[in-house]
MARSELO-507203 format. One record per residue (C-alpha): chain; residue in one letter; x, y, z. Coordinates in pm, 1 decimal. Layout:
N
<r mol="A" type="a" px="X" py="Y" pz="Z"/>
...
// end
This chain:
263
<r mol="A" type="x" px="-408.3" py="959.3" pz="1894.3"/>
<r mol="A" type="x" px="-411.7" py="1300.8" pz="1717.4"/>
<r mol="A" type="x" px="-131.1" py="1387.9" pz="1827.2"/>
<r mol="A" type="x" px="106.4" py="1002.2" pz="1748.5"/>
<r mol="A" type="x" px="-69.0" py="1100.2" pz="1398.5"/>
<r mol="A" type="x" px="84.0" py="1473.1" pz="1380.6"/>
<r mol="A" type="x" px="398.1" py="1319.8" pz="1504.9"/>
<r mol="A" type="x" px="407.1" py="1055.5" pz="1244.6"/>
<r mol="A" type="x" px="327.3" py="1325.7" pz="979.1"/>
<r mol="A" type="x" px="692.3" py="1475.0" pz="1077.9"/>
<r mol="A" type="x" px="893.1" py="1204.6" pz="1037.2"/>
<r mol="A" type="x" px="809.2" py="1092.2" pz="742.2"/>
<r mol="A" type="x" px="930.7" py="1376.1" pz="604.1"/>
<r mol="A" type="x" px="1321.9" py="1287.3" pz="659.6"/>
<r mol="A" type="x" px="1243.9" py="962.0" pz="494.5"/>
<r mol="A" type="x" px="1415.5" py="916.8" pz="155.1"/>
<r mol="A" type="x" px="1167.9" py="609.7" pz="114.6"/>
<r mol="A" type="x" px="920.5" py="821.6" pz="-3.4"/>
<r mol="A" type="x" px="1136.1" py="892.0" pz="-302.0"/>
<r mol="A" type="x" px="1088.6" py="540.0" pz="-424.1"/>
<r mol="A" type="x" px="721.6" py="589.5" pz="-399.5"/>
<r mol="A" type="x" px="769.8" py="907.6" pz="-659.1"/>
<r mol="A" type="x" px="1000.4" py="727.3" pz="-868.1"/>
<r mol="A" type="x" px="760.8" py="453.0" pz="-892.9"/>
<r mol="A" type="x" px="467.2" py="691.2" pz="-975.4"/>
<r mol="A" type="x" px="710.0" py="863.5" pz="-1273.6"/>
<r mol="A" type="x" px="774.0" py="508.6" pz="-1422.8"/>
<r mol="A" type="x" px="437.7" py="326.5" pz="-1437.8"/>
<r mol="A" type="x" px="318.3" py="637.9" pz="-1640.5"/>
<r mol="A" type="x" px="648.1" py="600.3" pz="-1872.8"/>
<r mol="A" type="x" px="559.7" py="211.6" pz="-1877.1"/>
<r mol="A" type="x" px="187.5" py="314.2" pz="-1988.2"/>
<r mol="A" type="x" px="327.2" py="573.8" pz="-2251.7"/>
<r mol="A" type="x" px="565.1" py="295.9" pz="-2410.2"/>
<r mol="A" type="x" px="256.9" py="62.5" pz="-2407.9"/>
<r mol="A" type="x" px="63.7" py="348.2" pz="-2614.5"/>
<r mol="A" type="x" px="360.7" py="361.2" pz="-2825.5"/>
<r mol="A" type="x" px="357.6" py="10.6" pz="-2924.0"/>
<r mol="A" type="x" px="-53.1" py="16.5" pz="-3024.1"/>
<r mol="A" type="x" px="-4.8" py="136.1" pz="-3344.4"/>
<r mol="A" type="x" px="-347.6" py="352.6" pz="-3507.9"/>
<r mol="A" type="x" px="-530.7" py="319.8" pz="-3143.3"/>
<r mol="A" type="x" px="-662.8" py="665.6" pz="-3056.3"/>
<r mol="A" type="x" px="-534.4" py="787.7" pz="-2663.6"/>
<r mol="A" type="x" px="-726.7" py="979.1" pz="-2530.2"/>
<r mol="A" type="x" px="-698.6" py="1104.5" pz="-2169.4"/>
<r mol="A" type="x" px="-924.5" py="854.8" pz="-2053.3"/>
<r mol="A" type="x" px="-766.6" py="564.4" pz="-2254.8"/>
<r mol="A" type="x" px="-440.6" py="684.6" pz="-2170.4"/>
<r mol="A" type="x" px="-478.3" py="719.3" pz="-1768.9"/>
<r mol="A" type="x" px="-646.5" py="372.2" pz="-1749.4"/>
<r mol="A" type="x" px="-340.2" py="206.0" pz="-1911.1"/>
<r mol="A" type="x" px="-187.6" py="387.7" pz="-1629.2"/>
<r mol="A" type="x" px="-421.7" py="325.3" pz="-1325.6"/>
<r mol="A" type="x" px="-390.9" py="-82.5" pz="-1471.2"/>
<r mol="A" type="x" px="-58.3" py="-120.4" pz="-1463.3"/>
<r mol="A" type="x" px="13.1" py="55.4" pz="-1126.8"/>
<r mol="A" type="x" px="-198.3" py="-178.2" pz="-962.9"/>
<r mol="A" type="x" px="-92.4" py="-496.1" pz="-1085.4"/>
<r mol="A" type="x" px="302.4" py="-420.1" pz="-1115.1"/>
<r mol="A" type="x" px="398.5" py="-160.9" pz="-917.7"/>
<r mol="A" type="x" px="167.3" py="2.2" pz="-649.3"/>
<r mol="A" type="x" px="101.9" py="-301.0" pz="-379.9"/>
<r mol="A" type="x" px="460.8" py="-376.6" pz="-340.7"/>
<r mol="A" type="x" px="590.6" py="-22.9" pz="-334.0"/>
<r mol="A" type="x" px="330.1" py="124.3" pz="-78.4"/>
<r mol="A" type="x" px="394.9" py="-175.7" pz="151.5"/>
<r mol="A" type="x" px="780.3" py="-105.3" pz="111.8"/>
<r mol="A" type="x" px="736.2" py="253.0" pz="254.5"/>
<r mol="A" type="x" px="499.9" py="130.2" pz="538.0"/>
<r mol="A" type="x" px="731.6" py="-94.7" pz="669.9"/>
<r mol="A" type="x" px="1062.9" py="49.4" pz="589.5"/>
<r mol="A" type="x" px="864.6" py="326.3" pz="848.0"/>
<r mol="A" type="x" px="762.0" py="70.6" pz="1091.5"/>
<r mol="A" type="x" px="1070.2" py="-66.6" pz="1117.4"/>
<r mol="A" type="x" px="1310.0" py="256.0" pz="1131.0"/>
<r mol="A" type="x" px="1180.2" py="269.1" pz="1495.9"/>
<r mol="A" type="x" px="1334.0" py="-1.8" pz="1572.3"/>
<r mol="A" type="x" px="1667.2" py="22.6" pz="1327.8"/>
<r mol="A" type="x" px="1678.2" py="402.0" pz="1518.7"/>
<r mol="A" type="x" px="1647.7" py="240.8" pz="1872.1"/>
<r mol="A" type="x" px="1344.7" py="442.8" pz="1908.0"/>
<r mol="A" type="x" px="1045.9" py="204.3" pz="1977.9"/>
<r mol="A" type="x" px="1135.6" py="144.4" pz="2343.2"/>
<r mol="A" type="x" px="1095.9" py="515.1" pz="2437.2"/>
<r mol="A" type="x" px="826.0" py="515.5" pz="2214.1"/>
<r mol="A" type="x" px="645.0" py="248.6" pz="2414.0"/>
<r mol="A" type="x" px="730.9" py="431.7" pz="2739.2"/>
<r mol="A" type="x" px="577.8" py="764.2" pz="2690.8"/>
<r mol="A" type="x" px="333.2" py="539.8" pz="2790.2"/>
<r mol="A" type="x" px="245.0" py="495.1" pz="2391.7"/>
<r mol="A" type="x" px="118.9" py="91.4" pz="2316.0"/>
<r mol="A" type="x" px="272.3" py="-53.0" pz="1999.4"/>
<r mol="A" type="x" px="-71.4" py="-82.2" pz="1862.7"/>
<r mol="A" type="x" px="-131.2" py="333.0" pz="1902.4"/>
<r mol="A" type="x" px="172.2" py="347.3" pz="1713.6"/>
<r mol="A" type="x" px="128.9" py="74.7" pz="1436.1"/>
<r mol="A" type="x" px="-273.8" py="233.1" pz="1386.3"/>
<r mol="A" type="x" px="-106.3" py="617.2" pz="1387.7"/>
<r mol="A" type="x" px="177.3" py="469.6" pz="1085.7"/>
<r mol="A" type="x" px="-109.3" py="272.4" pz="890.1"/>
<r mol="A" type="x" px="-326.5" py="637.7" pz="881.9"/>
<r mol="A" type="x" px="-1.3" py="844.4" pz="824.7"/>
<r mol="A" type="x" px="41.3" py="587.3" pz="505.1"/>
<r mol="A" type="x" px="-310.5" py="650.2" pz="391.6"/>
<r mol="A" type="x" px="-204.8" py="1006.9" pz="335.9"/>
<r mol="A" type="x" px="131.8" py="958.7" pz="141.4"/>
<r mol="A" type="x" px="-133.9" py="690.4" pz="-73.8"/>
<r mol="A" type="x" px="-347.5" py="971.8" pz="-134.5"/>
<r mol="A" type="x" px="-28.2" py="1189.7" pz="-215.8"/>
<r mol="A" type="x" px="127.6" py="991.6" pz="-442.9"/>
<r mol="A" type="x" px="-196.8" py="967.4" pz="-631.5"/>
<r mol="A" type="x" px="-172.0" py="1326.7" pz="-667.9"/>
<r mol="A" type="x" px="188.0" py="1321.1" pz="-783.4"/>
<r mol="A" type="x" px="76.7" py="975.1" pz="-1029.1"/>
<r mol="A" type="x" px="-200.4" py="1228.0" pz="-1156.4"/>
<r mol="A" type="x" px="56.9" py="1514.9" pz="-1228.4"/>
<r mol="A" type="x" px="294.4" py="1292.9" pz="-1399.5"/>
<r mol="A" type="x" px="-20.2" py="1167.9" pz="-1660.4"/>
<r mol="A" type="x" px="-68.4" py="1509.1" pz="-1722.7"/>
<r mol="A" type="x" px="272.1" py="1550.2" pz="-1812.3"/>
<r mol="A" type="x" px="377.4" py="1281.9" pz="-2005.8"/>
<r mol="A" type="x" px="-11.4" py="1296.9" pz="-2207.9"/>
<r mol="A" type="x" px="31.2" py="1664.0" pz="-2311.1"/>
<r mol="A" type="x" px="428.2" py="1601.4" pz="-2426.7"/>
<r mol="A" type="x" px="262.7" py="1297.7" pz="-2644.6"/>
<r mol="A" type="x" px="47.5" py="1550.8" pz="-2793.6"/>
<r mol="A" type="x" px="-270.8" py="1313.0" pz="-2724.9"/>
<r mol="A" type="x" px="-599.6" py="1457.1" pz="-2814.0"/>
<r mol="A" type="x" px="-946.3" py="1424.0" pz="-2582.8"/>
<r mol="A" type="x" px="-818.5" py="1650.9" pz="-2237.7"/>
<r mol="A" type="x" px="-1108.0" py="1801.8" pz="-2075.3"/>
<r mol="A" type="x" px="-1135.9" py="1973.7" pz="-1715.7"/>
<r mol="A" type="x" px="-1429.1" py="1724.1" pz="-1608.2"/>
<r mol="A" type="x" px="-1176.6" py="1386.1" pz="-1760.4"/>
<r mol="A" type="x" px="-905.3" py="1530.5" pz="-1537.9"/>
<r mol="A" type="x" px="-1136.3" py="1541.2" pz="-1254.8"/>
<r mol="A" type="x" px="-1237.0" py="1198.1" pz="-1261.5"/>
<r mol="A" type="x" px="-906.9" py="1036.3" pz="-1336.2"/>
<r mol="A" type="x" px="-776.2" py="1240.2" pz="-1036.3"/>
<r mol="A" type="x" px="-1027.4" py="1060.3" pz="-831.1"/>
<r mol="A" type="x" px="-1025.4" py="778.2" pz="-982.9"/>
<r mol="A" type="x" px="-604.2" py="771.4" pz="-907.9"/>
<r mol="A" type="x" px="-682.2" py="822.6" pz="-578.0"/>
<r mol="A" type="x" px="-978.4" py="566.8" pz="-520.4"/>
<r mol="A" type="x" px="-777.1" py="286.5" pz="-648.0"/>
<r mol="A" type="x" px="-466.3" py="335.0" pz="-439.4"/>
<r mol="A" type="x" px="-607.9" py="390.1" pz="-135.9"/>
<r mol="A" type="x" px="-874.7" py="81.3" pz="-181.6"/>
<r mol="A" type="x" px="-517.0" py="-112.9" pz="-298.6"/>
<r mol="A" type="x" px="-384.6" py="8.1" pz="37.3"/>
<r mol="A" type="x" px="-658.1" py="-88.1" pz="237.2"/>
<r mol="A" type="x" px="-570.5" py="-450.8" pz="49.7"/>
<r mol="A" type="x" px="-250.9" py="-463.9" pz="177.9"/>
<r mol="A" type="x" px="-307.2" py="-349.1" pz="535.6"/>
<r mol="A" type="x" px="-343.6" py="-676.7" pz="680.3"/>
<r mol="A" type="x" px="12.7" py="-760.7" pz="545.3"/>
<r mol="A" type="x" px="151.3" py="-435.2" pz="653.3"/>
<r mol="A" type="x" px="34.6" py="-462.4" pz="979.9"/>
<r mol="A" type="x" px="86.7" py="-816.9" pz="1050.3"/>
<r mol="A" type="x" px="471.5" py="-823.7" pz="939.5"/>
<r mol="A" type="x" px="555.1" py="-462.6" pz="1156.5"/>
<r mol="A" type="x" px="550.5" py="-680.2" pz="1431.1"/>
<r mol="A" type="x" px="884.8" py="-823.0" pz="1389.8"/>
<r mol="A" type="x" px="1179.8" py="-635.0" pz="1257.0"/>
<r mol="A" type="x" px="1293.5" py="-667.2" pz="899.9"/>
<r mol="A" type="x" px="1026.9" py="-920.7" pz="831.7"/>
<r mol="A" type="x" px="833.0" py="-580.8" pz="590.4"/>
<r mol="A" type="x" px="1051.3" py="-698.8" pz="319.0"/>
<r mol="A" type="x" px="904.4" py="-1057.9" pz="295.7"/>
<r mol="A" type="x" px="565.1" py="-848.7" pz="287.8"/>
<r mol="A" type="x" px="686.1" py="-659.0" pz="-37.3"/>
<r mol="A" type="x" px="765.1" py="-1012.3" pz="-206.3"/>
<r mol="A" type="x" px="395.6" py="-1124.4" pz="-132.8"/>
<r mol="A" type="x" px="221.4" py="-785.8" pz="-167.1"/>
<r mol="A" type="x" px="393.9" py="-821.7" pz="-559.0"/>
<r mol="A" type="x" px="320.6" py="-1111.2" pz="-603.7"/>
<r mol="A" type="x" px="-33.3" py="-1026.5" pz="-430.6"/>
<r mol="A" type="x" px="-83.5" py="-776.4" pz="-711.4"/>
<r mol="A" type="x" px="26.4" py="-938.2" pz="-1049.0"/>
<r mol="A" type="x" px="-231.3" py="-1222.8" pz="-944.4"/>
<r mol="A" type="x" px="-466.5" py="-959.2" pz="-954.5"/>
<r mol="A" type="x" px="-433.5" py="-937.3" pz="-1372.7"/>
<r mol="A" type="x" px="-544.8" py="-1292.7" pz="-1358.3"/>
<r mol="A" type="x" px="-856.7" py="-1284.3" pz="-1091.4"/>
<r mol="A" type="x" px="-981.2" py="-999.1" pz="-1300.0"/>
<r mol="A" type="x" px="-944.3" py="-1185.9" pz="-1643.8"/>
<r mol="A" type="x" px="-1124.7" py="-1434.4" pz="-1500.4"/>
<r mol="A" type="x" px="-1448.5" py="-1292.4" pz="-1343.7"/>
<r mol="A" type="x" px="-1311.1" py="-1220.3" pz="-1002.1"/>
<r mol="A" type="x" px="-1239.8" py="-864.0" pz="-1021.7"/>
<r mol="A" type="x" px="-1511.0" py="-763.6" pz="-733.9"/>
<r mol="A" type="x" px="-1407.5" py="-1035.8" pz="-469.4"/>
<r mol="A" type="x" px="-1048.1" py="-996.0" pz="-542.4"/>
<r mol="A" type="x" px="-904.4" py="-754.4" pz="-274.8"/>
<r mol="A" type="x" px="-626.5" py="-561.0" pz="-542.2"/>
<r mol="A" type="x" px="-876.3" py="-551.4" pz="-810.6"/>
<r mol="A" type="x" px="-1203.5" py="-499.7" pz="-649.0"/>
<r mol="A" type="x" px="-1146.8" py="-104.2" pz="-632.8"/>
<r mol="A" type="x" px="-1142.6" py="-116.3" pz="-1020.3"/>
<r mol="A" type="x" px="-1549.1" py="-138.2" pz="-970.6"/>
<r mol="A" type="x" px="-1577.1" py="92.5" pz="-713.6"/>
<r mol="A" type="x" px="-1389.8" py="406.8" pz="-892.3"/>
<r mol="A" type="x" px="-1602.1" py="300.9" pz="-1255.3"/>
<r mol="A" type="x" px="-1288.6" py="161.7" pz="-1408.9"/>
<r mol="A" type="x" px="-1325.5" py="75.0" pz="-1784.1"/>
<r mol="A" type="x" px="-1035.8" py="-83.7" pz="-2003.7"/>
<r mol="A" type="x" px="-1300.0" py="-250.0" pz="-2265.6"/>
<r mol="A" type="x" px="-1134.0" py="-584.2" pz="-2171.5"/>
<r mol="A" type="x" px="-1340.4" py="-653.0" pz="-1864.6"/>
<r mol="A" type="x" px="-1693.4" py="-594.7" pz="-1742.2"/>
<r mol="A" type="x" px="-1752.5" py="-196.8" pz="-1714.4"/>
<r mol="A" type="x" px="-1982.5" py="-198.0" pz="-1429.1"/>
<r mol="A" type="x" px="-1914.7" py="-517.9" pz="-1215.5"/>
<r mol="A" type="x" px="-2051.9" py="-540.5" pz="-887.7"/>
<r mol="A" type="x" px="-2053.2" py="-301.4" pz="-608.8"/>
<r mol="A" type="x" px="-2188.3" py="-484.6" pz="-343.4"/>
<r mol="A" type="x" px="-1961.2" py="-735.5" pz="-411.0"/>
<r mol="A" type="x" px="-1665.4" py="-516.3" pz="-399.1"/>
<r mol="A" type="x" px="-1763.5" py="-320.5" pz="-127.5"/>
<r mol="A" type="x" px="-1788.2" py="-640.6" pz="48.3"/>
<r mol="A" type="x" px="-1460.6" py="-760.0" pz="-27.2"/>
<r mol="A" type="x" px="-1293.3" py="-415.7" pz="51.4"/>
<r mol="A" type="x" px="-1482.8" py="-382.9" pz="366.8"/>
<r mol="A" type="x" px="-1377.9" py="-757.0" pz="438.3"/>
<r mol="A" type="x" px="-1015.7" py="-634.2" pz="452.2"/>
<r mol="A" type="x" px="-1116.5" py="-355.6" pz="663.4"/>
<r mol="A" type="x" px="-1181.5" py="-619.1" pz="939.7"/>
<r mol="A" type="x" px="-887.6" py="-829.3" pz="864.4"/>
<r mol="A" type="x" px="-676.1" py="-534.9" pz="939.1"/>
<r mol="A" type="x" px="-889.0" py="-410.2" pz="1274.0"/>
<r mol="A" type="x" px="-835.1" py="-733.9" pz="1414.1"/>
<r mol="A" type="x" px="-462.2" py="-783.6" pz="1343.6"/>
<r mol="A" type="x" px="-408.9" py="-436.5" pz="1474.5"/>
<r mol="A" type="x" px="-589.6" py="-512.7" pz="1757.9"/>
<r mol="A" type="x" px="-419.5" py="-829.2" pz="1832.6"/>
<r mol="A" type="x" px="-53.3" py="-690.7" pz="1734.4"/>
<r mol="A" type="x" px="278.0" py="-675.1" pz="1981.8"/>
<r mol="A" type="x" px="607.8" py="-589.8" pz="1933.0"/>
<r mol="A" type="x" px="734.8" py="-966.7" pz="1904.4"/>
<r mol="A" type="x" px="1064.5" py="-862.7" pz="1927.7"/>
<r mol="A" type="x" px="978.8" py="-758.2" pz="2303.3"/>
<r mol="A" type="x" px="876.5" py="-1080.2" pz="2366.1"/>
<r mol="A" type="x" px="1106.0" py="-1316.8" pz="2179.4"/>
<r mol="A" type="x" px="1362.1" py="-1118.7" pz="2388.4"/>
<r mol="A" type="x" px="1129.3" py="-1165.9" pz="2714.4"/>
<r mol="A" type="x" px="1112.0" py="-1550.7" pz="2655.6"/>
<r mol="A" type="x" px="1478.1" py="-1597.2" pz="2572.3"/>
<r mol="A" type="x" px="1598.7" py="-1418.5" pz="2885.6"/>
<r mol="A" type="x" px="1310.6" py="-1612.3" pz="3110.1"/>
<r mol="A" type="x" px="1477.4" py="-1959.5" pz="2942.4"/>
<r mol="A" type="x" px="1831.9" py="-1839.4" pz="3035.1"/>
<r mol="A" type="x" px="1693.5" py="-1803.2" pz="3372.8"/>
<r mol="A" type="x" px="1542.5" py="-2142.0" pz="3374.8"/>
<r mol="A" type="x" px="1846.8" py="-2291.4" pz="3274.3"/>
<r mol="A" type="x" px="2075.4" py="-2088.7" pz="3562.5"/>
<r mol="A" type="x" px="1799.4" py="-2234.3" pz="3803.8"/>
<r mol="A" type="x" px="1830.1" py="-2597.3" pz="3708.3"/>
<r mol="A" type="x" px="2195.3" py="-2588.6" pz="3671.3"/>
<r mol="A" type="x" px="2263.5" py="-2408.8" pz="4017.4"/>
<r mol="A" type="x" px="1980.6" py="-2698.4" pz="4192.1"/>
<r mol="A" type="x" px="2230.0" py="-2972.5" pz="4010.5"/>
<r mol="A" type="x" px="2520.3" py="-2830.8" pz="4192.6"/>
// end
């Protein structure tokens, strides 16, 4: 397994999909710096400033774009004819699918860094007042709590729509969607049983629009819930495409047997 991991670690370096993940990093903090724009006499703070941020990455942006790189990943084996000698190394499909979801986890973590840099940026070019080495220390954690507990929401998705080629991109439509519901379950008291928005809890998120503290057994639960979902699935998963081509050939075979016993 350590070494599918290392492997996986390689080739996601040629991928140009991890641009879009960077790109989407740079904008949520330009979206967040408009937004601060816009509140006229408000104070911004690093803290104030980095939760606009942390928000509105997880309910616009970050769901969708981290499932797009997963499966765009996935599925390049398959778009690069490299699955079947992938599967004959001997390596199962579900090695493979459990060595791409860790491999993810780390470009999560990564762009969190690069999300973090990009605050730092942007907030000292605003000229914003209240930095301090122990607020950049949280809000790097913080960035990185949230987006991998966000990941760990969207697992299950990832992993049950790399089972059939080109089917990741109906995942990025949910995991969107999955996301902006996410500003609604946490307006209305579900933030801790919500998958997206339970992290919020977990890394002490505080906007002043919701409950600071919230529940961590409750979130835990709900992250940990997800956890399973995902085991399972991954357990469970096959390379469909294998055997929707295995069926289709048996019924062509079927076929050539009843029509050559009619002759």
């Amino acid at each position: 397994m350590a070494s599918i991991i290392k492997t996986e670690f390689y080739k996601i370096r040629r991928y140009s999909v991890i641009w879009i993940g960077v790109a989407t990093m740079f904008t949520v903090v330009l979206l967040a710096r408009f937004m601060a724009t816009a509140s006229d006499g408000a104070t911004h703070t690093l803290i104030n400033f980095t939760s606009s941020v942390i928000w509105n990455n997880l309910v616009l942006i970050y769901p969708a774009t981290i499932v797009l790189i997963a499966g765009y990943i996935i599925d390049r084996e398959r778009t690069d004819d490299t699955l079947k000698n992938i599967l004959t190394i001997p390596v199962s499909f579900r090695q493979m699918l459990f060595g791409k979801l860790i491999a993810v986890g780390s470009i999560a973590v990564a762009l969190s860094v690069i999300e973090f840099l990009f605050t730092l940026i942007v907030f000292f070019a605003s000229g914003f007042p209240g930095f301090s080495i122990g607020g950049a220390v949280q809000v790097l954690f913080q960035m990185i709590g949230i987006n991998l507990i966000s990941y760990i929401a969207v697992m299950p998705v990832i992993a049950f729509t790399a089972q059939r080629s080109g089917s990741f991109m109906a995942g990025v439509g949910f995991a969107f969607f999955y996301g902006f519901v996410g500003m609604m379950a946490s307006g209305h008291g579900l933030r801790d049983l919500y998958p997206i928005t339970a992290g919020l809890t977990v890394i002490g998120y505080q906007d002043g629009s919701s409950d600071p503290t919230g529940n961590v057994l409750l979130s835990a639960a709900s992250i940990l819930f997800m956890l399973a979902v995902t085991f399972i699935i991954v357990s469970t998963a096959k390379n469909r495409e294998v055997t929707a081509t295995k069926k289709k050939k048996k019924s062509e075979k079927t076929v050539h047997k009843r029509n050559h016993s009619a002759r």
